[in-house]
C-alpha positions, -999 to +999 in steps of 0.1 A: -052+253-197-077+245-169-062+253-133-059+221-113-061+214-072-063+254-063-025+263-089-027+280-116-004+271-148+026+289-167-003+307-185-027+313-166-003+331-142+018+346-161-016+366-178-026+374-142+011+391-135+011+406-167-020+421-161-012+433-120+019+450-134-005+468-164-037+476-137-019+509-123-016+529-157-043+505-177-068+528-177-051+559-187-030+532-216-061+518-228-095+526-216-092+567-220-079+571-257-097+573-283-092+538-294-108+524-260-138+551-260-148+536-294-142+501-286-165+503-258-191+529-269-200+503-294-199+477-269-225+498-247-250+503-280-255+470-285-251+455-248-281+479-237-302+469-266-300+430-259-299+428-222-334+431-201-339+466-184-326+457-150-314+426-131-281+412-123-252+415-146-220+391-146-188+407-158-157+380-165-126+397-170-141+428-156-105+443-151-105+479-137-143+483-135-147+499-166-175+481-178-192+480-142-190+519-139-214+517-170-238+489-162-242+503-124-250+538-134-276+524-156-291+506-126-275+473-131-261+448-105-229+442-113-205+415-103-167+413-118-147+388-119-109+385-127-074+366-122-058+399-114-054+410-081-042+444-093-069+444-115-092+443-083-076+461-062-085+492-091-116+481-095-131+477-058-112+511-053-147+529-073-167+517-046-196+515-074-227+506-058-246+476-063-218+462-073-189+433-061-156+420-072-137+386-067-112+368-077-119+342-105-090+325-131-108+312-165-117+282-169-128+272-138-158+268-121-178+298-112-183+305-078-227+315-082-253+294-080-272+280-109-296+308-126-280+333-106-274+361-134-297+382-163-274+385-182-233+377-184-205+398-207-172+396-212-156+424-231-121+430-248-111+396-252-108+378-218-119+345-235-088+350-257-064+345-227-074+310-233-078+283-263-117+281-275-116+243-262-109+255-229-142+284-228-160+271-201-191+270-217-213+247-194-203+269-163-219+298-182-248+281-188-257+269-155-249+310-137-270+321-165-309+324-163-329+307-188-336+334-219-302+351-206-286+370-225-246+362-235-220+390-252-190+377-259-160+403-267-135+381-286-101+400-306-110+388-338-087+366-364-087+389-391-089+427-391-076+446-420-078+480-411-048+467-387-028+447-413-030+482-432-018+502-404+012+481-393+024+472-432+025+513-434+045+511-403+071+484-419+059+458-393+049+429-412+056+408-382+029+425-366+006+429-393-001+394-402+002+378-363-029+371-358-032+340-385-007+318-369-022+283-356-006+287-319-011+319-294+005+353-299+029+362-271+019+396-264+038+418-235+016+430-210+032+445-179+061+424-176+050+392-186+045+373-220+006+370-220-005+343-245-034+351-267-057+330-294-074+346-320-103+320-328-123+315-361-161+322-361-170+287-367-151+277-337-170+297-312-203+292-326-199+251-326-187+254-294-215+277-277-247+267-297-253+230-283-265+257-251-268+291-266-287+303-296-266+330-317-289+362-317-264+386-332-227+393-344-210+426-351-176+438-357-158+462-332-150+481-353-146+472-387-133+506-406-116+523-375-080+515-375-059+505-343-050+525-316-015+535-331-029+555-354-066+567-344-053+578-312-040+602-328-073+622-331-086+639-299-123+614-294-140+643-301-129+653-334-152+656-363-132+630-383-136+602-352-173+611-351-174+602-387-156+574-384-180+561-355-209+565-379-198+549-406-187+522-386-218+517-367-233+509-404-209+486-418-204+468-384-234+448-389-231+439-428-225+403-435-191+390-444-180+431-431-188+424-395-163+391-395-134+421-400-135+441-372-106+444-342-130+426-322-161+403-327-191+406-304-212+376-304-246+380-287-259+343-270-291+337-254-296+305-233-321+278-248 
């Protein structure tokens, strides 16, 4: 999937359109329901507990500037980068200080210096717009300071609190799509995105030779998808409970492999 002499591929740009035509409305889609507020409130918890106290942050697949809004506002330097000029456009429009966007299309090389960043993330499965052979581990490596600290976002292969949801909903189909060998074309914007749901094993033989694993959670694990929690207003007293008990059985081994997303926490040998 790697781009080659400055093109991209059939994949690679039909993920970037995809994702142009979704940056508009993404936001007020995704990241404001209930759904996205709980995805990412987990993913602050544990991102501010593993990275240091300050220093420069690298966001791949930063998308609107979601993430960045966060990480600046809690003194961060943030740089994001993404395929999408849409995505951009939306994100440079905060004007955040501190903080940059450019262009950049997985899996290529980074445009930093070596030990340039404290810390790198990439959040809501970015990495899964490619196959895990194609994660371009040794790029991260070398942006990355020594002791840095990795989080990887990745949609995870198995998450039953979805298969549940969508065999209620008489979508089989839908349920069960993430267990296929090849990637699940999934319509974003106008566009056919393709999208790999990789096995645990996979990612951690692939990383470790560089990184060592410091942490995995599920997010979440109990919550169910967004077409059926966003149903509750966030700040409901059932969704609080929900968060809670979550934030518990998130981090319980064999649980934490069952959650919507996996984060994996890295830190550079």
């Amino acid at each position: 999937m790697a781009e080659r002499n400055g093109f991209m591929n059939e994949w690679q740009r039909a993920t970037s359109t995809g994702f142009d035509a979704a940056a508009p409305t993404y936001d007020e889609d995704f990241s404001h329901t209930t759904f996205g507020r709980l995805l990412r409130r987990r993913f602050y918890e544990m991102a501010v507990a593993s990275f240091p106290e300050a220093g420069r942050l690298l966001d791949i697949g930063c998308g609107t500037g979601q993430d960045a809004v966060f990480f600046s506002g809690k003194g961060w330097q943030v740089t994001g980068v993404d395929s999408s000029p849409g995505m951009l456009r939306m994100a440079s429009a905060r004007k955040l200080p501190d903080t940059n966007f450019q262009a950049y299309t997985l899996p290529g090389q980074l445009p930093f210096s070596d030990n340039a960043f404290d810390g790198i993330y990439s959040h809501l499965g970015a990495f899964n717009c490619l196959p895990p052979d194609d994660h371009p581990v040794q790029e991260l490596n070398r942006v990355l300071k020594p002791g840095g600290i990795l989080i990887l976002s990745l949609m995870n292969r198995t998450y039953p609190a979805e298969i549940i949801a969508y065999l209620l909903l008489f979508s089989p189909r839908t349920a069960f799509r993430r267990f296929g060998r090849q990637p699940v074309m999934i319509r974003t914007g106008e566009s056919m995105v393709p999208v790999w749901y990789p096995r645990k094993h996979d990612i951690i033989s692939k990383y470790q030779p560089l990184f060592a694993l410091r942490d995995i959670a599920a997010q979440p694990v109990l919550i169910p998808p967004g077409v059926m929690i966003n149903k509750l207003p966030f700040e409901s007293r059932i969704t609080a409970l929900m968060f809670r008990l979550d934030r518990i059985f998130c981090r319980l081994p064999g649980i934490r492999l069952l959650g919507d997303h996996t984060l994996f926490i890295f830190q550079k040998k």
